[in-house]
C-alpha positions, 0 to 999 in steps of 0.5 A: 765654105766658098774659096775666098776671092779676095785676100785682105790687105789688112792682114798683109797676105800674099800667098807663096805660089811658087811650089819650087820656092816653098819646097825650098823654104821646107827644107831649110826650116826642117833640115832634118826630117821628124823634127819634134814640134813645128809651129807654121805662122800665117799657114795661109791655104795650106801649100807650105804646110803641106810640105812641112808636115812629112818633115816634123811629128807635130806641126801646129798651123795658126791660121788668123784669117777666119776664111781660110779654116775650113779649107786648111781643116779639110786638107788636113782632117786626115794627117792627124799629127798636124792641127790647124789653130784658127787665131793669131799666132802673136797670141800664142803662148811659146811651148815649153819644150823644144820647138821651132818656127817657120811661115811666110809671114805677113810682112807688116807683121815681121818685126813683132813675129820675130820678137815673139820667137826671140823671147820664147825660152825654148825656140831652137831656129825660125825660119821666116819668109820676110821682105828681102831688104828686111832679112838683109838688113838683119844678117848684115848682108849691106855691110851694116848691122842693125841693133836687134841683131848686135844684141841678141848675136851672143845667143843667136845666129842670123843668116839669109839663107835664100830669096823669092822674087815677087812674082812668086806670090799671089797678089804679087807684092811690090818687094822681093823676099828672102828665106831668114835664118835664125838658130839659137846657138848651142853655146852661148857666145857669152857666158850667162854672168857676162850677159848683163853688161852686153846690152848696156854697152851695146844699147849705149853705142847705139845711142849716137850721144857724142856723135860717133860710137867712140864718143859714146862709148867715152861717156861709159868708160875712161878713153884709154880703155875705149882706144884699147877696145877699137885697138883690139877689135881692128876698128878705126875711130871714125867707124860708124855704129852700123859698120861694127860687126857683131864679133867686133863687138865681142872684142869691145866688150872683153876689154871694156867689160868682162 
Protein backbone atom coordinates (compact mmCIF):
# COMPACT_ATOMS: atom_id res chain seq x y z
CA UNK A 1 0.00 0.00 0.00
CA UNK A 2 0.93 3.59 -1.03
CA UNK A 3 2.39 6.11 1.70
CA UNK A 4 -0.44 7.94 3.01
CA UNK A 5 -0.40 11.45 1.67
CA UNK A 6 -2.34 12.84 4.10
CA UNK A 7 -2.53 12.60 7.79
CA UNK A 8 -5.95 12.79 9.60
CA UNK A 9 -6.94 15.40 11.81
CA UNK A 10 -9.38 13.20 13.32
CA UNK A 11 -6.51 11.39 15.00
CA UNK A 12 -4.79 14.39 16.25
CA UNK A 13 -1.33 13.23 14.24
CA UNK A 14 1.58 14.97 13.74
CA UNK A 15 4.52 12.96 13.20
CA UNK A 16 7.97 13.60 15.15
CA UNK A 17 10.40 14.78 12.22
CA UNK A 18 13.24 15.71 14.24
CA UNK A 19 15.59 12.52 14.67
CA UNK A 20 17.63 14.55 17.37
CA UNK A 21 14.23 15.28 19.04
CA UNK A 22 13.38 11.39 19.10
CA UNK A 23 16.63 9.91 20.12
CA UNK A 24 15.99 12.18 22.94
CA UNK A 25 12.76 10.91 23.72
CA UNK A 26 14.19 7.21 23.46
CA UNK A 27 16.70 7.64 26.05
CA UNK A 28 14.80 9.11 28.43
CA UNK A 29 11.96 6.64 28.25
CA UNK A 30 14.24 3.62 28.53
CA UNK A 31 17.26 4.88 30.22
CA UNK A 32 18.44 1.66 30.77
CA UNK A 33 18.90 -0.63 27.96
CA UNK A 34 16.99 -4.32 27.73
CA UNK A 35 13.91 -2.99 29.51
CA UNK A 36 11.81 -5.85 29.77
CA UNK A 37 8.29 -4.79 27.88
CA UNK A 38 7.53 -1.33 26.14
CA UNK A 39 4.44 -0.20 25.05
CA UNK A 40 4.64 2.67 21.87
CA UNK A 41 1.41 4.82 21.84
CA UNK A 42 0.49 6.20 18.41
CA UNK A 43 3.95 4.33 16.72
CA UNK A 44 2.98 6.46 13.72
CA UNK A 45 5.55 5.44 10.60
CA UNK A 46 8.06 3.89 12.80
CA UNK A 47 10.69 6.65 13.65
CA UNK A 48 10.57 6.51 17.33
CA UNK A 49 9.94 2.96 17.65
CA UNK A 50 12.85 2.26 15.47
CA UNK A 51 14.83 3.89 17.99
CA UNK A 52 13.02 2.09 21.05
CA UNK A 53 13.57 -1.29 19.75
CA UNK A 54 17.58 -1.81 20.45
CA UNK A 55 16.44 -0.47 23.96
CA UNK A 56 13.81 -2.88 25.23
CA UNK A 57 13.40 -7.04 24.72
CA UNK A 58 9.61 -6.44 23.80
CA UNK A 59 8.03 -3.37 22.52
CA UNK A 60 4.37 -3.83 21.46
CA UNK A 61 3.63 -0.79 18.75
CA UNK A 62 -0.13 0.13 18.68
CA UNK A 63 -0.74 1.94 15.66
CA UNK A 64 -4.95 3.25 15.16
CA UNK A 65 -4.38 4.47 11.87
CA UNK A 66 -5.21 1.53 9.40
CA UNK A 67 -2.94 3.38 6.63
CA UNK A 68 0.14 3.10 8.25
CA UNK A 69 0.37 -1.10 9.35
CA UNK A 70 1.69 -2.08 6.16
CA UNK A 71 4.38 0.35 6.24
CA UNK A 72 5.44 -0.23 10.09
CA UNK A 73 4.79 -4.42 9.51
CA UNK A 74 7.38 -4.33 6.70
CA UNK A 75 9.74 -2.16 8.89
CA UNK A 76 9.89 -4.33 11.20
CA UNK A 77 8.84 -7.89 9.92
CA UNK A 78 12.41 -8.69 10.88
CA UNK A 79 13.09 -7.58 14.38
CA UNK A 80 11.04 -10.35 15.84
CA UNK A 81 11.11 -8.82 19.52
CA UNK A 82 8.94 -5.93 18.20
CA UNK A 83 5.21 -6.57 17.16
CA UNK A 84 3.28 -3.96 15.78
CA UNK A 85 -0.78 -3.95 16.89
CA UNK A 86 -3.17 -2.21 14.69
CA UNK A 87 -6.07 -0.57 17.12
CA UNK A 88 -6.40 1.67 19.76
CA UNK A 89 -4.12 1.47 22.06
CA UNK A 90 -7.22 2.84 24.80
CA UNK A 91 -8.32 -0.51 24.09
CA UNK A 92 -5.73 -2.23 25.46
CA UNK A 93 -5.88 -4.18 28.52
CA UNK A 94 -2.61 -3.26 30.90
CA UNK A 95 -0.22 -6.06 31.05
CA UNK A 96 0.29 -7.81 34.25
CA UNK A 97 3.74 -7.91 34.80
CA UNK A 98 5.98 -4.93 34.82
CA UNK A 99 6.11 -2.46 31.94
CA UNK A 100 6.09 0.89 30.70
CA UNK A 101 5.10 3.52 28.12
CA UNK A 102 6.20 5.89 25.71
CA UNK A 103 4.91 7.69 22.17
CA UNK A 104 4.25 10.87 20.68
CA UNK A 105 0.64 10.82 21.60
CA UNK A 106 -2.03 12.41 19.77
CA UNK A 107 -2.55 15.57 21.57
CA UNK A 108 -6.64 15.60 21.67
CA UNK A 109 -6.12 12.18 23.16
CA UNK A 110 -3.70 13.03 26.30
CA UNK A 111 -5.72 13.38 28.88
CA UNK A 112 -7.37 9.96 28.69
CA UNK A 113 -3.89 8.21 27.75
CA UNK A 114 -2.60 9.43 30.81
CA UNK A 115 -5.62 8.03 32.79
CA UNK A 116 -4.86 4.79 31.12
CA UNK A 117 -1.25 4.28 32.43
CA UNK A 118 -2.43 5.77 36.02
CA UNK A 119 -4.71 3.07 36.41
CA UNK A 120 -2.99 0.26 35.07
CA UNK A 121 -1.33 -1.73 38.38
CA UNK A 122 1.94 -2.67 37.05
CA UNK A 123 3.19 0.52 35.03
CA UNK A 124 6.69 1.51 36.23
CA UNK A 125 6.89 5.32 34.40
CA UNK A 126 5.47 6.60 30.74
CA UNK A 127 6.96 8.94 28.95
CA UNK A 128 4.72 11.04 26.90
CA UNK A 129 5.33 13.29 24.24
CA UNK A 130 2.54 15.90 25.12
CA UNK A 131 1.64 19.86 24.07
CA UNK A 132 3.95 21.78 26.51
CA UNK A 133 1.55 24.17 28.27
CA UNK A 134 0.03 20.55 29.10
CA UNK A 135 3.24 18.80 30.87
CA UNK A 136 3.71 22.33 32.60
CA UNK A 137 0.66 22.51 33.95
CA UNK A 138 0.81 18.77 35.21
CA UNK A 139 4.88 18.82 37.04
CA UNK A 140 3.93 22.62 38.46
CA UNK A 141 6.36 23.96 36.05
CA UNK A 142 3.87 27.59 36.32
CA UNK A 143 4.12 27.31 39.89
CA UNK A 144 0.48 25.86 40.39
CA UNK A 145 -0.40 22.36 40.79
CA UNK A 146 -3.30 20.83 39.19
CA UNK A 147 -5.66 18.08 40.92
CA UNK A 148 -4.66 15.08 38.94
CA UNK A 149 -1.28 15.78 39.76
CA UNK A 150 -1.87 16.41 43.91
CA UNK A 151 -3.64 13.16 43.85
CA UNK A 152 -1.76 10.66 42.42
CA UNK A 153 1.78 12.55 43.75
CA UNK A 154 1.88 9.78 46.83
CA UNK A 155 2.43 7.18 44.28
CA UNK A 156 3.94 8.89 41.27
CA UNK A 157 6.29 11.39 40.16
CA UNK A 158 5.59 13.91 37.43
CA UNK A 159 8.56 15.82 36.03
CA UNK A 160 9.19 17.50 32.52
CA UNK A 161 12.05 16.16 31.27
CA UNK A 162 12.28 18.10 27.85
CA UNK A 163 10.67 20.21 24.74
CA UNK A 164 10.28 19.91 21.15
CA UNK A 165 9.53 22.86 19.13
CA UNK A 166 6.66 22.67 16.59
CA UNK A 167 8.50 22.51 13.74
CA UNK A 168 9.83 19.61 14.83
CA UNK A 169 6.56 17.75 13.66
CA UNK A 170 5.14 16.99 10.29
CA UNK A 171 2.40 18.96 9.58
CA UNK A 172 3.79 21.49 12.04
CA UNK A 173 1.35 21.85 14.88
CA UNK A 174 0.49 25.08 16.25
CA UNK A 175 2.15 24.67 20.20
CA UNK A 176 5.33 23.56 21.05
CA UNK A 177 5.61 20.10 23.22
CA UNK A 178 7.34 18.79 25.77
CA UNK A 179 9.01 15.22 26.86
CA UNK A 180 6.31 14.17 30.34
CA UNK A 181 7.93 12.12 32.86
CA UNK A 182 5.76 10.02 35.09
CA UNK A 183 7.41 7.06 37.40
CA UNK A 184 5.56 5.14 39.66
CA UNK A 185 7.55 5.55 42.80
CA UNK A 186 9.34 2.67 44.55
CA UNK A 187 7.76 3.41 48.14
CA UNK A 188 4.73 5.12 48.49
CA UNK A 189 4.86 8.62 49.91
CA UNK A 190 1.82 7.26 51.79
CA UNK A 191 1.31 4.37 53.64
CA UNK A 192 -1.75 1.97 51.93
CA UNK A 193 -3.88 2.35 55.08
CA UNK A 194 -3.31 6.28 54.91
CA UNK A 195 -4.29 6.18 51.09
CA UNK A 196 -8.10 6.54 51.55
CA UNK A 197 -8.18 9.87 53.33
CA UNK A 198 -5.83 11.28 50.81
CA UNK A 199 -8.28 11.95 48.14
CA UNK A 200 -10.97 13.18 50.18
CA UNK A 201 -8.93 15.96 51.62
CA UNK A 202 -7.72 16.81 48.37
CA UNK A 203 -10.79 16.43 46.38
CA UNK A 204 -12.49 18.95 49.11
CA UNK A 205 -9.58 21.60 48.87
CA UNK A 206 -10.08 21.53 45.47
CA UNK A 207 -13.68 22.16 45.62
CA UNK A 208 -13.54 25.97 46.01
CA UNK A 209 -16.78 25.52 48.41
CA UNK A 210 -15.96 28.44 51.27
CA UNK A 211 -14.15 30.68 48.63
CA UNK A 212 -10.50 29.79 49.73
CA UNK A 213 -8.75 26.10 50.23
CA UNK A 214 -8.78 27.29 54.12
CA UNK A 215 -12.49 27.72 53.82
CA UNK A 216 -12.87 24.41 52.40
CA UNK A 217 -11.06 22.61 54.06
CA UNK A 218 -13.01 24.21 57.92
CA UNK A 219 -16.26 22.76 56.39
CA UNK A 220 -14.24 19.03 56.93
CA UNK A 221 -12.33 19.87 60.15
CA UNK A 222 -12.40 22.01 63.41
CA UNK A 223 -10.52 25.30 62.36
CA UNK A 224 -7.95 24.70 64.98
CA UNK A 225 -6.69 21.97 63.25
CA UNK A 226 -6.77 23.41 59.83
CA UNK A 227 -4.79 26.62 61.18
CA UNK A 228 -2.43 23.90 62.65
CA UNK A 229 -2.03 22.16 59.07
CA UNK A 230 -1.21 25.95 57.17
CA UNK A 231 0.95 26.23 60.31
CA UNK A 232 3.09 23.23 59.53
CA UNK A 233 2.87 23.29 56.18
CA UNK A 234 4.30 27.14 55.96
CA UNK A 235 1.20 28.05 54.27
CA UNK A 236 -0.68 31.48 54.38
CA UNK A 237 -4.23 31.58 54.84
CA UNK A 238 -4.97 33.28 51.57
CA UNK A 239 -2.89 30.73 49.52
CA UNK A 240 -4.55 29.64 46.65
CA UNK A 241 -5.42 25.81 45.95
CA UNK A 242 -3.08 25.88 42.71
CA UNK A 243 -0.18 27.62 44.54
CA UNK A 244 -0.02 24.25 47.31
CA UNK A 245 2.63 22.17 46.30
CA UNK A 246 2.24 18.46 46.62
CA UNK A 247 4.62 18.25 49.83
CA UNK A 248 2.70 20.77 51.32
CA UNK A 249 -0.07 18.77 51.20
CA UNK A 250 1.50 15.94 52.70
CA UNK A 251 1.92 18.28 55.67
CA UNK A 252 -1.76 19.04 55.78
CA UNK A 253 -2.82 15.57 55.67
CA UNK A 254 -0.71 14.37 58.70
CA UNK A 255 -2.03 16.88 60.81
CA UNK A 256 -5.75 16.97 59.66
CA UNK A 257 -5.88 13.09 58.94
CA UNK A 258 -3.28 10.71 59.69
Amino acid sequence: MARPSRVSRALSQNFLADRAAAARLAAVAVPHPQAPLLLEVGAGKGALTELLAPRCRRLLAYEIDERLLPELDARFSRTPHVRVIGGDFLAARPPGTAFSVAGNVPFSRTAAIVDWCLRAPALTEATLLTQLEYARKRTGDYGRWTLLTVLSWPRYEWRLVGRVGRRGFRPVPRVDAGILRIERRRAPLLAPEALPGWRPLVELGFSGVGGSLHASLCRAHPRRRVDAGFRAAGLDRGVLVGEVAPERWLRLHEVLVA
